[in-house]
TORDREN-74118 format. One record per residue (C-alpha): residue number from 1; z, x, y. Coordinates in steps of 0.25 Angstrom, whole numbers, plus 2048, in hexadecimal, padded with zeros to 3 digits. Example, Ala and Ser with C-alpha at 12.3 -4.5 7.8 and 13.67 -1.06 7.14 Angstrom:
2
1;81F;831;7EE;
2;81D;837;7FC;
//
This chain:
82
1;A83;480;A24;
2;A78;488;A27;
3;A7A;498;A2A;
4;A79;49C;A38;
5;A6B;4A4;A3C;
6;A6A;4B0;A42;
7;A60;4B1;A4C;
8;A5A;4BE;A51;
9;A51;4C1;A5D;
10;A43;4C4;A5A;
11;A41;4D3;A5E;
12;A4F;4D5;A55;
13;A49;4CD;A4A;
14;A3D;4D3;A49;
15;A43;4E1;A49;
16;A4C;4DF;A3E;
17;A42;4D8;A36;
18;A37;4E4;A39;
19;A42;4EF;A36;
20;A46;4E8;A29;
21;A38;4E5;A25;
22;A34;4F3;A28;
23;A3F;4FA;A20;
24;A3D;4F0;A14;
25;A2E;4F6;A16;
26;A33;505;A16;
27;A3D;504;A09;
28;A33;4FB;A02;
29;A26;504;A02;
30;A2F;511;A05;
31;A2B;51C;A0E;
32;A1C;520;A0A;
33;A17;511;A0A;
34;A1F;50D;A15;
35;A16;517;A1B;
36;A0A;512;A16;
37;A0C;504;A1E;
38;A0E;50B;A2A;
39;A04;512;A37;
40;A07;518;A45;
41;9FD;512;A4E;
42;9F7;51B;A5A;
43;A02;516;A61;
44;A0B;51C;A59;
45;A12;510;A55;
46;A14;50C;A45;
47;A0C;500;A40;
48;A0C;4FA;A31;
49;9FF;4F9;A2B;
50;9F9;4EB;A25;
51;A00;4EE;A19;
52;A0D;4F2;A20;
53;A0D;4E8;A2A;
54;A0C;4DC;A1E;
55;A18;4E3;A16;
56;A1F;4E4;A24;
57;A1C;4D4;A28;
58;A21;4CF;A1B;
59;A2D;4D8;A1B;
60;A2F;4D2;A29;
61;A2E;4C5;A22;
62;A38;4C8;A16;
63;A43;4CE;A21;
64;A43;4C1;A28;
65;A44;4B9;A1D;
66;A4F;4C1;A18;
67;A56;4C0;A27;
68;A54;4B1;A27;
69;A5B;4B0;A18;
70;A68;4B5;A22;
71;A66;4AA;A2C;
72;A60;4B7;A36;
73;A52;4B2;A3D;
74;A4A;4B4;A48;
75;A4E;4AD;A55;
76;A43;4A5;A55;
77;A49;49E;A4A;
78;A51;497;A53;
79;A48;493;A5C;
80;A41;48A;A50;
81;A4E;485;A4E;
82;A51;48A;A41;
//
């Protein structure tokens, strides 16, 4: 028998996979390089830089492999019927 799945809504999904991939990007590089992959725009807003933005995607990536070992995907996983 197959485990159940626990499907999330998008905007929930992609925040918990952003905040865990954030903080594994914070304890991995510590505070000073942490630092390094970040910039405040003129807008004020924070932005990764090339380098931090790739570390950030494929922490992204490693968080929702991990979820999906515990049967918790992205809603639109049931829409392709898995």
């Amino acid at each position: 028998m197959k485990p159940d799945k626990y499907y999330i809504d998008a905007s929930s999904f992609v925040e918990v996979t952003g905040e865990l991939a954030d903080f594994m990007m914070q304890e991995k590089l510590g505070e000073k390089y942490y630092e390094d992959c970040i910039y405040v725009d003129e807008d004020d807003v924070y932005n990764f830089t090339d380098e931090g933005q790739e570390m950030f995607n494929n922490y992204v990536d490693i968080m929702t492999r991990i979820l999906s070992e515990v049967n918790i995907v992205h809603e639109d996983q049931l829409q392709e019927g898995e």
